[in-house]
C-alpha positions in Angstrom: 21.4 -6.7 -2.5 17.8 -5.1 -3.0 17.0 -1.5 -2.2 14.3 -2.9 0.2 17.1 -4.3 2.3 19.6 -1.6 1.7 16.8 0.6 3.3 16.3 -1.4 5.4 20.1 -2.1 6.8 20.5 2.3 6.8 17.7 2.8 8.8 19.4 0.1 11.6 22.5 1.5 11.5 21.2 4.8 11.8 22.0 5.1 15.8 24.8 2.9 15.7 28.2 4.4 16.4 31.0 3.8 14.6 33.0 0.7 16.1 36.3 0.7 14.1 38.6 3.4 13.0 40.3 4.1 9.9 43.2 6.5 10.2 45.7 8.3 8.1 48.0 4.8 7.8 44.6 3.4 6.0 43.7 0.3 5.7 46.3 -1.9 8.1 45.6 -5.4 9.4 44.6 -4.4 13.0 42.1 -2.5 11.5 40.8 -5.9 9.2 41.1 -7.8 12.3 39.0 -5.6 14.6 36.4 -5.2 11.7 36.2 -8.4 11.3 35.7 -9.0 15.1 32.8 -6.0 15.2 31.0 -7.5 12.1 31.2 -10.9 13.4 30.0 -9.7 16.9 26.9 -7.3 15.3 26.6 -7.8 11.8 26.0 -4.2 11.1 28.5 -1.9 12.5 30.0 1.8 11.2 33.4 2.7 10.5 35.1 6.3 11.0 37.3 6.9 7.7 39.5 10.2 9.2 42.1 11.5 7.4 41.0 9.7 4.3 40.8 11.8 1.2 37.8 12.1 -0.6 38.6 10.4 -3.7 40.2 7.8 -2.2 37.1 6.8 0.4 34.6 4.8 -2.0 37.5 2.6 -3.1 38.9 2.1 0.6 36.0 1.1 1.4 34.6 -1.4 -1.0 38.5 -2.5 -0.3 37.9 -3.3 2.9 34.3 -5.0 2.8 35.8 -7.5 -0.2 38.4 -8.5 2.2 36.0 -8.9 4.9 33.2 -10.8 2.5 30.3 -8.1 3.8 28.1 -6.2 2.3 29.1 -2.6 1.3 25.9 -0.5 2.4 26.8 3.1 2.4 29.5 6.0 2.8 27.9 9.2 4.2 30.7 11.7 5.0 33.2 10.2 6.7 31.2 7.0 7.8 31.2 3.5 6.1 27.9 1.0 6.7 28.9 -2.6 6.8 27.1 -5.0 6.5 28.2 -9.5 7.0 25.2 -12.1 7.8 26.7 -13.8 10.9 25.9 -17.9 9.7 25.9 -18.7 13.7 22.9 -16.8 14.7 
C-alpha cells in the first residue's frame, strides 16, 4: 500500500466509529466473524482493542487483518483501521 492511499484511508476513517470489539478474551471467532461481516459491509471500519496490553496490540492486530485478508492501516491508542476492497461494489 502507498502512503497516498494510507492517507488517504486515515482521513476516511477519521469519523468513523469503532464497529467491532476486542476484549480481554482477545481474538475469538465471533469477533473474526463480525469483523468480517463490518469489512464486508463498509470496507473501512475501526475496531476497539480494550483490555489489550500494549505490547501485545500491533501483533493482535496484524493477526487479525491476515486472517481477514485486509489491509492493516493503523493502531492509534486503543483503535485498529482496517481496511478490505469489497470485489462486489
Amino acid at each position: 500500500m502507498n502512503n497516498t492511499l494510507k492517507q488517504s484511508l486515515k482521513a476516511k476513517a477519521h469519523h468513523l466509529k469503532p464497529v467491532v470489539m476486542l476484549g480481554a478474551k482477545g481474538l475469538t471467532q465471533s469477533v473474526i466473524d463480525e469483523a468480517d461481516i463490518a469489512l464486508t459491509a463498509h470496507e473501512l471500519i475501526k475496531a476497539k482493542l480494550s483490555g489489550v496490553e500494549k505490547e501485545e496490540k500491533e501483533s493482535l492486530a496484524k493477526d487479525l487483518c491476515a486472517k481477514l485478508k485486509a489491509i492493516y492501516v493503523q493502531v492509534i491508542g486503543n483503535t485498529l483501521i482496517m481496511y478490505r476492497k469489497n470485489e462486489e461494489k
